[in-house]
LUMMAR-244662 format. One record per residue (C-alpha): y, x, z negated; residue number from 1. Coordinates in pm, 1 decimal, m for minus. Example, Ala and Ser with C-alpha at 12.3 -4.5 7.8 and 13.67 -1.06 7.14 Angstrom:
2
{r {m450.0, 1230.0, m780.0}, 1}
{r {m106.0, 1367.0, m714.0}, 2}
***
This chain:
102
{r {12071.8, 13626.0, m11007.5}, 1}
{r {12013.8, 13816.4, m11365.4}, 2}
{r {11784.9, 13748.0, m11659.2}, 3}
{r {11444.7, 13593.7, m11681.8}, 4}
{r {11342.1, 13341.3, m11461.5}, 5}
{r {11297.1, 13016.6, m11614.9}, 6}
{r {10986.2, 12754.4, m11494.3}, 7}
{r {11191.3, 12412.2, m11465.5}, 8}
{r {10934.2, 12196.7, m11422.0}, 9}
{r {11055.5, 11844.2, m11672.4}, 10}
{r {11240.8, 11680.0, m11410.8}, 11}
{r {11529.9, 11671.9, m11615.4}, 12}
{r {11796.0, 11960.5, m11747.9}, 13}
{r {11767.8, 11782.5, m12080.6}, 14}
{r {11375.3, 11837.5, m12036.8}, 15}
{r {11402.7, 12153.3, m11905.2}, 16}
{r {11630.7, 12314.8, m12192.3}, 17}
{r {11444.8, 12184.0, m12467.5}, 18}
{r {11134.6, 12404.1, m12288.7}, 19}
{r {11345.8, 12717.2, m12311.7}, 20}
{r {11157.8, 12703.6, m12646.1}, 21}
{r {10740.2, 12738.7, m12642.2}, 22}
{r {10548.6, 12593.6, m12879.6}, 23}
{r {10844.6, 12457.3, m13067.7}, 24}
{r {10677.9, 12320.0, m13368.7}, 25}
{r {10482.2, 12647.8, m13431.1}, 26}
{r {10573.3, 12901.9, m13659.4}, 27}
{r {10506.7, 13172.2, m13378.8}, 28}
{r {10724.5, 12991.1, m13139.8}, 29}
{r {10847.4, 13190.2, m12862.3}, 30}
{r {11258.4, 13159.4, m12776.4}, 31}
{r {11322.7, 13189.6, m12397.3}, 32}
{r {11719.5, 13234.2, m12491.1}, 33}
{r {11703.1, 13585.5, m12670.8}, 34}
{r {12026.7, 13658.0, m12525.5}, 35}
{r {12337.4, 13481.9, m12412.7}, 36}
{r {12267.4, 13627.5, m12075.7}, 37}
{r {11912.2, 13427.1, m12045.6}, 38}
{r {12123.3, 13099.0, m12139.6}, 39}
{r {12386.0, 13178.7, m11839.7}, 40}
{r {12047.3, 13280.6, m11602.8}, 41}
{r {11842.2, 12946.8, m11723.0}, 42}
{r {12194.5, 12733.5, m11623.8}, 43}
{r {12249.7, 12915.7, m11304.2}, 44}
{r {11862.1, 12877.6, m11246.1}, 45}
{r {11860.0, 12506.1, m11363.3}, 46}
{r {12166.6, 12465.2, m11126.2}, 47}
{r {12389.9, 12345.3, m11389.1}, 48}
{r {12656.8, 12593.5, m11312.3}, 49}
{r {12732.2, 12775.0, m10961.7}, 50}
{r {12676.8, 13126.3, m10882.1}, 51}
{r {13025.6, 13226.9, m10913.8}, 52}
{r {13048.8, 13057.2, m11263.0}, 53}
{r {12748.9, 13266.8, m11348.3}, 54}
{r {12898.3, 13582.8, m11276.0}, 55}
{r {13226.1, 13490.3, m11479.6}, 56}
{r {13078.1, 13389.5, m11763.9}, 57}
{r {12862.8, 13770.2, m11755.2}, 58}
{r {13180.9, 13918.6, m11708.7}, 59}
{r {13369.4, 13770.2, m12012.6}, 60}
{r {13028.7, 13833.5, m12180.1}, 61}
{r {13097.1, 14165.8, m12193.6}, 62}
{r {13492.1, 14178.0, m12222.5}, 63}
{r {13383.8, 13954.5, m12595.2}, 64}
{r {13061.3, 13987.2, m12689.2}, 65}
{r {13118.2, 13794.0, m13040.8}, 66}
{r {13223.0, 13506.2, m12830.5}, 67}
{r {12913.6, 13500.9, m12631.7}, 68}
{r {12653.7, 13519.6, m12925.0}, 69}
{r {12894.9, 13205.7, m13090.0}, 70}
{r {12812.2, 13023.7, m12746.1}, 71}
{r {12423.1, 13117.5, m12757.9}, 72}
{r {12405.6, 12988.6, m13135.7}, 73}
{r {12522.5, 12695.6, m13019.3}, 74}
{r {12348.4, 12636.2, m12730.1}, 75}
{r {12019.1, 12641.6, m12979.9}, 76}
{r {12151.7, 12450.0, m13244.2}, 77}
{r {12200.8, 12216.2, m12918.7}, 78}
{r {11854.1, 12242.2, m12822.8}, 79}
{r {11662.1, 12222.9, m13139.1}, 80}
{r {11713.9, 11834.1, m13149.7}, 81}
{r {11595.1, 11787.7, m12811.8}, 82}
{r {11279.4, 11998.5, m12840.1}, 83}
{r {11216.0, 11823.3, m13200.1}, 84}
{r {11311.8, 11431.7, m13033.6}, 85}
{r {11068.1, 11551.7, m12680.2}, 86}
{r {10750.8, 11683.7, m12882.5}, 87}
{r {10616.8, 11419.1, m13073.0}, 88}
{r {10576.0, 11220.2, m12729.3}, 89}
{r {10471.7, 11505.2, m12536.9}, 90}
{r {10188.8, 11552.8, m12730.7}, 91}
{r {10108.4, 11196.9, m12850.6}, 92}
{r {9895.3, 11103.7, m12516.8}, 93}
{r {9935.1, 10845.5, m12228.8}, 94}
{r {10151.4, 10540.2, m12360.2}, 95}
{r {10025.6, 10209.9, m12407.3}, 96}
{r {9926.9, 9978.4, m12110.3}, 97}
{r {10238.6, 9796.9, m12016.6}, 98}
{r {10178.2, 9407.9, m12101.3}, 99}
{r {10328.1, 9184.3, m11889.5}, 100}
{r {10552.9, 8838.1, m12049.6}, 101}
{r {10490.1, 8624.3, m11780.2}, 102}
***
């Protein structure tokens, strides 16, 4: 396995890559995905794509680099509407007591 090593700890991939971003709503926010490689190591980490799809996707990496920075803006243009959609709950406290319609 290559690149950082990513704390998956939402429950959900959806949850999970919206946290490759800390403190999303800061101005000092802190990008986990600083290169394409860290986006093919949180997917391989987060078990959304095998081993062997890992190492193929490194390998055409380097054989077009262009390509891969395309796929990396993408993947946080992906990602900046489910950090911005998770936050606001995250941080909002417990919700409500349930009430029951019996």
């Amino acid at each position: 396995m290559f690149g950082k090593s990513f704390e998956l700890i939402g429950g959900a991939l959806c949850l999970d890559f919206a946290n490759t971003v800390s403190d999303y709503q800061a101005l000092a926010r802190v990008d986990h995905l600083e290169f394409y490689g860290d986006l093919v190591a949180f997917a391989e980490q987060a078990q959304a794509i095998p081993a062997a799809a890992a190492r193929r996707l490194r390998r055409l990496a380097g054989e077009d680099p262009a390509a891969a920075e395309r796929a990396l803006a993408r993947a946080r243009d992906l990602r900046g509407p489910f950090s911005g959609s998770f936050m606001p709950p995250a941080t909002a406290g417990p919700p409500p007591p349930r009430i029951s319609r019996r």
